[in-house]
Each structure stands twice: as C-alpha cells, then as structure tokens.
Biopython code that builds the backbone (N, CA, C, O; Angstrom):
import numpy as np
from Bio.PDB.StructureBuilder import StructureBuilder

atoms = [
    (1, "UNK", "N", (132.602, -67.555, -26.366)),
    (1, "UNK", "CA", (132.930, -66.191, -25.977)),
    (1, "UNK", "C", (131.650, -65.528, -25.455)),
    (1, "UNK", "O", (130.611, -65.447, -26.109)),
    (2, "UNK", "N", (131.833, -65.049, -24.181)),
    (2, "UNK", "CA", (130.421, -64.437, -23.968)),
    (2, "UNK", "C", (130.599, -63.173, -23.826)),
    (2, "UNK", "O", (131.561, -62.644, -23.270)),
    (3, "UNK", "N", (129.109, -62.305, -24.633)),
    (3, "UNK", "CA", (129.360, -61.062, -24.597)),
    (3, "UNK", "C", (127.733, -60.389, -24.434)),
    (3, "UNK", "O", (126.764, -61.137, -24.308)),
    (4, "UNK", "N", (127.615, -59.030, -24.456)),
    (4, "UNK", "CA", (126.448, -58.698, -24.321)),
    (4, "UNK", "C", (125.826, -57.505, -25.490)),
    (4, "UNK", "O", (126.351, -56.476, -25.915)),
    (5, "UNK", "N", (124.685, -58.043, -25.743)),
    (5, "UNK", "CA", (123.897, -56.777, -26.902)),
    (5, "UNK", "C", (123.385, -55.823, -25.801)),
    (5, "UNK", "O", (123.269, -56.186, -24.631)),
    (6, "UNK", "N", (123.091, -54.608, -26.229)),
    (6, "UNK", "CA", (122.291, -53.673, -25.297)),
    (6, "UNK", "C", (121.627, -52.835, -27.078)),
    (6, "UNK", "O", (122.207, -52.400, -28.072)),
    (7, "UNK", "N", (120.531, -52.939, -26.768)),
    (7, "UNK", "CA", (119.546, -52.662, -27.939)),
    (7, "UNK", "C", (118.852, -51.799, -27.381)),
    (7, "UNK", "O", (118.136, -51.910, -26.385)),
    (8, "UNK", "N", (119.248, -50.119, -28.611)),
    (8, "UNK", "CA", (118.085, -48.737, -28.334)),
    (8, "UNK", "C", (117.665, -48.513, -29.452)),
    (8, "UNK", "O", (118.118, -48.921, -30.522)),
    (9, "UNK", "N", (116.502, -47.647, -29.195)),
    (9, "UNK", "CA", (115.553, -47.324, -30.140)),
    (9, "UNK", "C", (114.507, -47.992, -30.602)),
    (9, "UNK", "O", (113.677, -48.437, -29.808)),
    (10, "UNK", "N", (114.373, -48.175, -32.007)),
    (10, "UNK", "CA", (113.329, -49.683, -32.381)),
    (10, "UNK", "C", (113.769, -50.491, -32.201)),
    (10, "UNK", "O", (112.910, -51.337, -31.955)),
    (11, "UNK", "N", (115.181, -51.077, -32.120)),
    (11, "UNK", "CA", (115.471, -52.531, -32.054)),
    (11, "UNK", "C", (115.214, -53.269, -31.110)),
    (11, "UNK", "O", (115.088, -54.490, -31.208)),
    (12, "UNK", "N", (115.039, -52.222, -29.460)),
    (12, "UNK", "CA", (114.818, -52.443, -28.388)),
    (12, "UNK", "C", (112.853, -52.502, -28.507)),
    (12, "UNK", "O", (111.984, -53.104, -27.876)),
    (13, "UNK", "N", (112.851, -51.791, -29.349)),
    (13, "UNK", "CA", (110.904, -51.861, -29.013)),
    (13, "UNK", "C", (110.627, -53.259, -29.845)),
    (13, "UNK", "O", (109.677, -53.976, -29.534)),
    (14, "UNK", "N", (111.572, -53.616, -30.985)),
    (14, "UNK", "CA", (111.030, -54.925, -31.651)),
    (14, "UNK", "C", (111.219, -55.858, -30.925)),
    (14, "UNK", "O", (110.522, -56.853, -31.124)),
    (15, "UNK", "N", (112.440, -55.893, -29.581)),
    (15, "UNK", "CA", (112.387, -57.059, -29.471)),
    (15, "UNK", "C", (112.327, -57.630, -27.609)),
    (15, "UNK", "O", (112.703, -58.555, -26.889)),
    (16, "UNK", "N", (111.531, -56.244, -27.555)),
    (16, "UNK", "CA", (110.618, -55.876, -25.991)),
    (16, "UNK", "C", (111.826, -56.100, -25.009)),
    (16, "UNK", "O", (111.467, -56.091, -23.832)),
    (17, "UNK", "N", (113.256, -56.311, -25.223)),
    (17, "UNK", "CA", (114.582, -56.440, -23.989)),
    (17, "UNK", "C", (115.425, -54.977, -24.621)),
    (17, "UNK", "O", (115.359, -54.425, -25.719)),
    (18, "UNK", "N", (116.190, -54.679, -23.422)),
    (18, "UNK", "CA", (117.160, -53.888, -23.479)),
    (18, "UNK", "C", (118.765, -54.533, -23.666)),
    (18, "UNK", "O", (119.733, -53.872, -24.042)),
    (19, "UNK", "N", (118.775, -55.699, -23.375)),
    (19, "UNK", "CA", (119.798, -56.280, -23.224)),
    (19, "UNK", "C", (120.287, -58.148, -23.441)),
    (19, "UNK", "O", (119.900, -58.997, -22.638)),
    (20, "UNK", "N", (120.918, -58.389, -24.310)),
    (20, "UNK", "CA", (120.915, -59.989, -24.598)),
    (20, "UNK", "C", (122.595, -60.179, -24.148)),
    (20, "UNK", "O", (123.669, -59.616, -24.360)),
    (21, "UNK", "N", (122.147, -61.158, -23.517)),
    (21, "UNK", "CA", (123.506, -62.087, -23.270)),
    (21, "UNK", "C", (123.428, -62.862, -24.674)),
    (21, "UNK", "O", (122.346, -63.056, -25.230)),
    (22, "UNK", "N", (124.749, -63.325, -25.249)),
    (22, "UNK", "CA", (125.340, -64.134, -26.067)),
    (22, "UNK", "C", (126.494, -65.016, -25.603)),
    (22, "UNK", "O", (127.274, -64.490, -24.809)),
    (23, "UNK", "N", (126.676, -66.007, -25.894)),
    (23, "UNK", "CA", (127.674, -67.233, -26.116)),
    (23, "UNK", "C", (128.200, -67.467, -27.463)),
    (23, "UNK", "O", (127.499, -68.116, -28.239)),
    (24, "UNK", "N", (129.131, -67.108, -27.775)),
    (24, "UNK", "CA", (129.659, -67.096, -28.919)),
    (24, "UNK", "C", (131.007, -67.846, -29.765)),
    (24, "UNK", "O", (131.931, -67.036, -29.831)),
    (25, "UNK", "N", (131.324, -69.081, -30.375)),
    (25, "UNK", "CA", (131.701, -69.591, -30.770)),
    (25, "UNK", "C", (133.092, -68.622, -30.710)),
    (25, "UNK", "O", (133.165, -67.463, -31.117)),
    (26, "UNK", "N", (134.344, -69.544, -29.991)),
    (26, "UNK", "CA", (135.684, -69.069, -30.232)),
    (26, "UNK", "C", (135.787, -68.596, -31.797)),
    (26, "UNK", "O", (135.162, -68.954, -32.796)),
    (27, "UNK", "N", (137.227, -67.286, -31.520)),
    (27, "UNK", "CA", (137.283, -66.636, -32.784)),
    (27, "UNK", "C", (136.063, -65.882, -33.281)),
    (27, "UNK", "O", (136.000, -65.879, -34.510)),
    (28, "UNK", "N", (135.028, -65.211, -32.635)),
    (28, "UNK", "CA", (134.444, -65.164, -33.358)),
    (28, "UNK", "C", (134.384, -63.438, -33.696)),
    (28, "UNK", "O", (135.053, -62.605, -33.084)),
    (29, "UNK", "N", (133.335, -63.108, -34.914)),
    (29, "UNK", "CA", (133.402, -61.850, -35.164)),
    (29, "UNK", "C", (132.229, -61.378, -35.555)),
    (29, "UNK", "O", (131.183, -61.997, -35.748)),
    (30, "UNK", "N", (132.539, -59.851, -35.699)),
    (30, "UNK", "CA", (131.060, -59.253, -35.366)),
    (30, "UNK", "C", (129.895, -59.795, -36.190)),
    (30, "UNK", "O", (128.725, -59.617, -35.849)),
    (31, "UNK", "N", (130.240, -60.432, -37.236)),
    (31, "UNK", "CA", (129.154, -60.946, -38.088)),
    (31, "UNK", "C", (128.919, -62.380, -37.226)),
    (31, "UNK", "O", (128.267, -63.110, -37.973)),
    (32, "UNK", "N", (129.120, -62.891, -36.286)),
    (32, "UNK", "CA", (128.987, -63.811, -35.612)),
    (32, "UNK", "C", (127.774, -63.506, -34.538)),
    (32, "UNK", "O", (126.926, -64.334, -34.203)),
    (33, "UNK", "N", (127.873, -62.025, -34.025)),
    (33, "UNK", "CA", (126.850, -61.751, -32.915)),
    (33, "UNK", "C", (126.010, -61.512, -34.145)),
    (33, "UNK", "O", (124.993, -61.581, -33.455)),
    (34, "UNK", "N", (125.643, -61.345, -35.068)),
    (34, "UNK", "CA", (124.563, -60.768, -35.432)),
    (34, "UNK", "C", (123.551, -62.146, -35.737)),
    (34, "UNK", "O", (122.344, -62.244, -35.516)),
    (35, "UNK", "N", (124.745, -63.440, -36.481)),
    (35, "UNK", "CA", (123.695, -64.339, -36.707)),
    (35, "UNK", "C", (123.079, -64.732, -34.987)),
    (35, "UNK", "O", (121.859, -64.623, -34.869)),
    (36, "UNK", "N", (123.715, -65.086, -33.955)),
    (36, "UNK", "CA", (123.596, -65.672, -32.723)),
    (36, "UNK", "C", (122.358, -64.455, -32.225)),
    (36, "UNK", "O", (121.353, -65.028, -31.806)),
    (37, "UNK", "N", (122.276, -63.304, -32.202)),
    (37, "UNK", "CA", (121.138, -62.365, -32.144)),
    (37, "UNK", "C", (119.996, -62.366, -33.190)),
    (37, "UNK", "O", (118.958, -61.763, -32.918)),
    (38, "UNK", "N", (120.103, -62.882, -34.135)),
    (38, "UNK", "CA", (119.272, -62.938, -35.311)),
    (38, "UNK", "C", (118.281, -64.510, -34.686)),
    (38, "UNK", "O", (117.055, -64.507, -34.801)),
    (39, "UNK", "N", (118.912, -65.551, -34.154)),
    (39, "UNK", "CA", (118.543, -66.770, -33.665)),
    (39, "UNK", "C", (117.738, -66.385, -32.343)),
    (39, "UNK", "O", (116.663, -66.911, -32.055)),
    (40, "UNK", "N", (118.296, -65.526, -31.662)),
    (40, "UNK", "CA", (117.552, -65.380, -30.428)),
    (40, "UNK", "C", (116.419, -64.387, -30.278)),
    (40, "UNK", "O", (115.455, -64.471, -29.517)),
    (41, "UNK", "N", (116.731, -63.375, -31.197)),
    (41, "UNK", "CA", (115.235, -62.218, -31.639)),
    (41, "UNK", "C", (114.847, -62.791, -33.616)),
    (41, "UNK", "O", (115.387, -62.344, -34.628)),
    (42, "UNK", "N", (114.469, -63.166, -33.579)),
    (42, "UNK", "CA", (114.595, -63.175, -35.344)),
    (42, "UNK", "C", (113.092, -61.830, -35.329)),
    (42, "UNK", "O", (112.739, -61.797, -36.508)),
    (43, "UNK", "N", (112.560, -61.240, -34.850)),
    (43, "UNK", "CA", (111.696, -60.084, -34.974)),
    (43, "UNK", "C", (112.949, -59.253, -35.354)),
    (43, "UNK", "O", (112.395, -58.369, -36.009)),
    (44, "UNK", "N", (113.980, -59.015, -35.374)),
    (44, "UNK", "CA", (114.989, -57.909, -35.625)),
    (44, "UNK", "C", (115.157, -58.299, -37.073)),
    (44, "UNK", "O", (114.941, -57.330, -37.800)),
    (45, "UNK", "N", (115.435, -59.267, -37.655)),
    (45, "UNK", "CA", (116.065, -59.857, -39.234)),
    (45, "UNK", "C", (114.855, -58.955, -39.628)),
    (45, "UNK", "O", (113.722, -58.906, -39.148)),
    (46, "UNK", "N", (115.559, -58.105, -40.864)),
    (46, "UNK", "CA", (115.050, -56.933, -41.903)),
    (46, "UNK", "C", (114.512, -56.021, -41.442)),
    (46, "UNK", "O", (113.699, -55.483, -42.194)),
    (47, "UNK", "N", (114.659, -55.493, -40.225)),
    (47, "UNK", "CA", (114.289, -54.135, -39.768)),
    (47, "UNK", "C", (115.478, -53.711, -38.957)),
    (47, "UNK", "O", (115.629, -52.514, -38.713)),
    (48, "UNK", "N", (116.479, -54.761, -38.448)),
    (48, "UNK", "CA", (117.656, -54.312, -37.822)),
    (48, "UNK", "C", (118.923, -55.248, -38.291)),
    (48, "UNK", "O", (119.768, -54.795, -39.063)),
    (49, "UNK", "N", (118.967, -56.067, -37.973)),
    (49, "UNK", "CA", (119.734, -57.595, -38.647)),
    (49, "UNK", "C", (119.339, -57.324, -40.175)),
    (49, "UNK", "O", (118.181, -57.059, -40.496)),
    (50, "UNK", "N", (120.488, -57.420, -41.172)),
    (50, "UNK", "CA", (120.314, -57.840, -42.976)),
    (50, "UNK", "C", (119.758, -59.135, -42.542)),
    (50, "UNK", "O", (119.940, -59.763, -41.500)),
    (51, "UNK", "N", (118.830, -59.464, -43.884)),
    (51, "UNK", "CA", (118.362, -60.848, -43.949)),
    (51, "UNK", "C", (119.239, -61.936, -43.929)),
    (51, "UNK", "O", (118.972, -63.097, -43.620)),
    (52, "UNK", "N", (120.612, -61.328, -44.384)),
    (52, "UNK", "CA", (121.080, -62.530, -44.971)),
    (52, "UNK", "C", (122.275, -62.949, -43.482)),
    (52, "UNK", "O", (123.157, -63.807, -43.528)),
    (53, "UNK", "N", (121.936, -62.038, -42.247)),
    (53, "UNK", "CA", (122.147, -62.155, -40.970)),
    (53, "UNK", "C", (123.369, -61.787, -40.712)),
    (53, "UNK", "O", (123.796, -61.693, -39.561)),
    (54, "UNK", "N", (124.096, -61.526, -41.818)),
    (54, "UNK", "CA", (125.930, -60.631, -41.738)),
    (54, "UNK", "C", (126.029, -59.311, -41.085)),
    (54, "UNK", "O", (126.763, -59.134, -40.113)),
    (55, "UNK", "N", (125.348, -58.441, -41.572)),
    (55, "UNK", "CA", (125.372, -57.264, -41.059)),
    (55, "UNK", "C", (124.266, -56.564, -40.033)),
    (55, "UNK", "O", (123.289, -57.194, -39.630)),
    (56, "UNK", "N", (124.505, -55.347, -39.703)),
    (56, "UNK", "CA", (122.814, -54.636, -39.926)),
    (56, "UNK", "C", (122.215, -53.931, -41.117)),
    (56, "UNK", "O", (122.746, -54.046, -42.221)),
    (57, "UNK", "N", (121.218, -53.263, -40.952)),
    (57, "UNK", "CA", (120.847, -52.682, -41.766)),
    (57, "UNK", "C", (121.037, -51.341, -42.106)),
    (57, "UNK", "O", (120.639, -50.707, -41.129)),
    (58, "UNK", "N", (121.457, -50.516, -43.021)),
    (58, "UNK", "CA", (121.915, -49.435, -43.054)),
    (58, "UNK", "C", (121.250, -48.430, -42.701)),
    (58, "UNK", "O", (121.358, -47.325, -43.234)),
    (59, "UNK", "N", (120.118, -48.837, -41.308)),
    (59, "UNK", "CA", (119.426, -47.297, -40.627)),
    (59, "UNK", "C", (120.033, -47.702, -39.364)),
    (59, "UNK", "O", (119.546, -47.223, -38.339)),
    (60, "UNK", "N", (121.312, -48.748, -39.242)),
    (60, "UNK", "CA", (121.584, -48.673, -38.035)),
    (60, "UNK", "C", (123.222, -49.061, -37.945)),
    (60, "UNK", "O", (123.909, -49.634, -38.791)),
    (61, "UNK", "N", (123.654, -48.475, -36.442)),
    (61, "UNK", "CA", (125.275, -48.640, -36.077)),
    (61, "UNK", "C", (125.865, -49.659, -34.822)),
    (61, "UNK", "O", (125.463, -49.879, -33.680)),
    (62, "UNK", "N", (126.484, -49.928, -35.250)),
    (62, "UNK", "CA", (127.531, -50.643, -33.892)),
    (62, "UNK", "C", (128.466, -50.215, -32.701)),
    (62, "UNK", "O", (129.550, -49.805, -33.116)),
    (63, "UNK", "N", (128.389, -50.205, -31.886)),
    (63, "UNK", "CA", (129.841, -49.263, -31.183)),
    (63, "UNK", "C", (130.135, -50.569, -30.224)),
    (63, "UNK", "O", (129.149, -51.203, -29.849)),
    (64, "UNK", "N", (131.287, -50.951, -29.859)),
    (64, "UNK", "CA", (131.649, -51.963, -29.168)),
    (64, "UNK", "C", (132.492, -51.299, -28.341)),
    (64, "UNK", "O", (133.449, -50.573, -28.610)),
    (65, "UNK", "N", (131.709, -51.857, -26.595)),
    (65, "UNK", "CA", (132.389, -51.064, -25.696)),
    (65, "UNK", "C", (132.225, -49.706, -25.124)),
    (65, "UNK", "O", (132.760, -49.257, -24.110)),
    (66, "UNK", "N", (131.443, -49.153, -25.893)),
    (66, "UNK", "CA", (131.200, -47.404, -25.920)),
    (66, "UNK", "C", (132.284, -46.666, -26.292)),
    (66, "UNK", "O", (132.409, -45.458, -26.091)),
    (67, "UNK", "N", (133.193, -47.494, -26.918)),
    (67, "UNK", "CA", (134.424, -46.652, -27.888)),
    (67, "UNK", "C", (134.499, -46.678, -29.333)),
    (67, "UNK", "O", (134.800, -45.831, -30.174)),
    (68, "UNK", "N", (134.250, -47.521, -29.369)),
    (68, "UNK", "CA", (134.376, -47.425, -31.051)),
    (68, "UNK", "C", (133.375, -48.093, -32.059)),
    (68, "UNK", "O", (133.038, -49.271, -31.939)),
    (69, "UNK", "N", (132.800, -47.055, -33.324)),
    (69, "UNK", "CA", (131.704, -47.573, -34.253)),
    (69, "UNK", "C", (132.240, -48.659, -35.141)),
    (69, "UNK", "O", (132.995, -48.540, -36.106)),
    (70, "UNK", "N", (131.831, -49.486, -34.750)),
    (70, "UNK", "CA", (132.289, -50.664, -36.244)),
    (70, "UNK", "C", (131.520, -51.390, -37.227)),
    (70, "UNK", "O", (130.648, -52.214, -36.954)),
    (71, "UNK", "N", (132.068, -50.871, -38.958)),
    (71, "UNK", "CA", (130.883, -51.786, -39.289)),
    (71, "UNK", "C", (131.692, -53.039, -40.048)),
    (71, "UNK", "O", (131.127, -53.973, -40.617)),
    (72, "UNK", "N", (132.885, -52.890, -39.952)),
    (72, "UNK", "CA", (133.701, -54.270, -40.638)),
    (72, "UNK", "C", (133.022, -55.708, -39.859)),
    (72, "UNK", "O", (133.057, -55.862, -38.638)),
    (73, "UNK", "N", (132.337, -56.820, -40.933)),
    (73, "UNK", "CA", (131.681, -57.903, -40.090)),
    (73, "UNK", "C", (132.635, -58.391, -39.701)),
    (73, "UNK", "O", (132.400, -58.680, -38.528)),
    (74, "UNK", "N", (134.085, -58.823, -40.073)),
    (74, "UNK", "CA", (135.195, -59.341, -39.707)),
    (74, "UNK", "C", (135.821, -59.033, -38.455)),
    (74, "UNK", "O", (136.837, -59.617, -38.078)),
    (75, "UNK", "N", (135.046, -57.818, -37.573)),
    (75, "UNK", "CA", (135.856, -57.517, -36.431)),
    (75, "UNK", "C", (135.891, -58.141, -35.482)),
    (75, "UNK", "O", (134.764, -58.268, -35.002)),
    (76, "UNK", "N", (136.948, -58.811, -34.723)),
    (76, "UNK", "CA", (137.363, -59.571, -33.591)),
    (76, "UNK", "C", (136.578, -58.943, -32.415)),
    (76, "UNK", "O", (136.566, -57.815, -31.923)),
    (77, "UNK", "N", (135.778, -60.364, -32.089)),
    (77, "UNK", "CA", (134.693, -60.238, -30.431)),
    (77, "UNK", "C", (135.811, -60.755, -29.285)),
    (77, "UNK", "O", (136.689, -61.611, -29.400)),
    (78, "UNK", "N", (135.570, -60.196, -28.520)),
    (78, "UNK", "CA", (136.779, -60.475, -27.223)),
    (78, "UNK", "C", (135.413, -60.508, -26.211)),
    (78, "UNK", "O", (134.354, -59.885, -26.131)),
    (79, "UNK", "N", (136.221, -61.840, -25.342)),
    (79, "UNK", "CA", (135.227, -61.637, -24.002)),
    (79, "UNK", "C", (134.837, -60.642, -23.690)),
    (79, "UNK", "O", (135.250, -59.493, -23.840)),
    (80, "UNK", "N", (133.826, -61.153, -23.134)),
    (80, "UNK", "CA", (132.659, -59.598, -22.080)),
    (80, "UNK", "C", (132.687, -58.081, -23.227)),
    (80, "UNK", "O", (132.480, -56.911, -22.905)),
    (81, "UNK", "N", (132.971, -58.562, -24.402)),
    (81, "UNK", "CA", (132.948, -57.002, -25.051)),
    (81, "UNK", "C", (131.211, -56.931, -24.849)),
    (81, "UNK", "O", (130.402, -57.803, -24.531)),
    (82, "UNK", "N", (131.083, -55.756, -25.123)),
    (82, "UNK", "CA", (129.588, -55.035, -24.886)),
    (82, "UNK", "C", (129.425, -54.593, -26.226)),
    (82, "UNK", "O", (130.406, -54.028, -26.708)),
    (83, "UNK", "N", (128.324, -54.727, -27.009)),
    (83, "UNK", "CA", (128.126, -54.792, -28.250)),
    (83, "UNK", "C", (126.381, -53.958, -28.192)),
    (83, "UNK", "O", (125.257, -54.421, -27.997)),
    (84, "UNK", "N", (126.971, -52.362, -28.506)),
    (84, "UNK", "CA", (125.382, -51.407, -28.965)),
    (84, "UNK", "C", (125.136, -51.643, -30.082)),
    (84, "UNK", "O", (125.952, -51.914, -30.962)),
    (85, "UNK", "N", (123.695, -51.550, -30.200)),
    (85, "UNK", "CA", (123.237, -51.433, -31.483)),
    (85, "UNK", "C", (121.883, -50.304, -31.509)),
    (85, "UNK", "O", (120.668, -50.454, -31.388)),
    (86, "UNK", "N", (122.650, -49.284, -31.699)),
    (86, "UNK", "CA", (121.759, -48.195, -32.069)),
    (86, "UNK", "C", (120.828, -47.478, -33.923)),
    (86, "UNK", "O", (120.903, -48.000, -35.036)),
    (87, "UNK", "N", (120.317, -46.605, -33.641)),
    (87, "UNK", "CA", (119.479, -45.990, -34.873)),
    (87, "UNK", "C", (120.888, -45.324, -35.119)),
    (87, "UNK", "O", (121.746, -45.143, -34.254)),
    (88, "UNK", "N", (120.984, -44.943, -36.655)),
    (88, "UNK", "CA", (122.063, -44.343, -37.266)),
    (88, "UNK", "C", (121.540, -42.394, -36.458)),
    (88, "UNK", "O", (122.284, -41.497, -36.062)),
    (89, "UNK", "N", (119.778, -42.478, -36.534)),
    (89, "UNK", "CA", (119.509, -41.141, -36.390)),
    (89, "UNK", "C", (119.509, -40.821, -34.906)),
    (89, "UNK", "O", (119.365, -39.638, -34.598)),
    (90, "UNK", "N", (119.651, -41.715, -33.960)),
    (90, "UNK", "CA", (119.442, -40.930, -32.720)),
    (90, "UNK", "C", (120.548, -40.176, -32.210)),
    (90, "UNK", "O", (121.544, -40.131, -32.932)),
    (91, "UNK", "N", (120.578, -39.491, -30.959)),
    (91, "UNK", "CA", (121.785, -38.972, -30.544)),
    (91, "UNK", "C", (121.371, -37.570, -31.112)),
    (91, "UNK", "O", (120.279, -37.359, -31.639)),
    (92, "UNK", "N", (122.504, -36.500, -30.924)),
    (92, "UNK", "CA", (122.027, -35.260, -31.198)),
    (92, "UNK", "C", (122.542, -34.435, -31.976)),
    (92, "UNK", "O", (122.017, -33.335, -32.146)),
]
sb = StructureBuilder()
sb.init_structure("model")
sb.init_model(0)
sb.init_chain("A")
sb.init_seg("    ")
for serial, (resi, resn, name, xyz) in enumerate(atoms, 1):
    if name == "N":
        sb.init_residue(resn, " ", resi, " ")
    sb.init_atom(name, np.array(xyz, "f"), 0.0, 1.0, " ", f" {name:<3s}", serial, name[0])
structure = sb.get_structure()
C-alpha cells in the first residue's frame, strides 16, 4: 500500500524531510506506518514514534488526509492516504 508522511514541527527538524513516501504491507494500519517510518527515520523513535514503534508520542497527533485526527493504531491505511504528523501544540 503506498502512502505518504508529511512531517511538521520537530519531527520535520529531526528528521531534516518534509515528506516520506511509504510502501506498506496489504491490510495495513496506522500502527503499521509508524513502524515502516520508525525504520526509515529511527531519529524520530522517542521524541515522535513510542519506542515500542505502535504509536506516537503523546506531544503529538495524526490527521489522515487533512480530515480526520486519529489515534486508534488499528485504523485502516488505504492507498495514497496522506498521513500528518503534527505537534499536539501547534496551530492556533
């Protein structure tokens, strides 16, 4: 399944890109981009990525698509979805 990260704030300064392509194992779900992003930046694991590579970390959010925040790891990745990962504090 291919889809794309777009990384703001620190996650983007830790890991010097704005944007990662992923390939992602059919079926897969949001706890799926995080390990496959955790493999390709591991500078993100414990400052953005949980260590244990399931989630993020609770100074930060998900929105898939620019519609909706998700933090269930179980949520269904669909082609070309677009996958943010922002600071819980930015925004206004």
């Amino acid at each position: 399944i291919p889809c794309t990260v777009e990384l703001y704030g620190t996650a983007r300064l830790l890991a010097k890109t704005a944007k990662v392509a992923l390939v992602l194992p059919p079926q897969a779900v949001l706890s799926s981009v995080f390990v496959a992003l955790a493999g390709q930046l591991p500078v993100l694991v414990g400052p953005v990525i949980a260590p244990d590579r399931s989630n993020l970390t609770c100074g930060y959010a998900c929105n898939i698509n620019g519609r909706d925040f998700v933090r269930d790891a179980t949520f269904k990745i669909n082609p070309g979805d677009s996958i943010i990962i922002i600071s819980n504090d930015a925004g206004g």
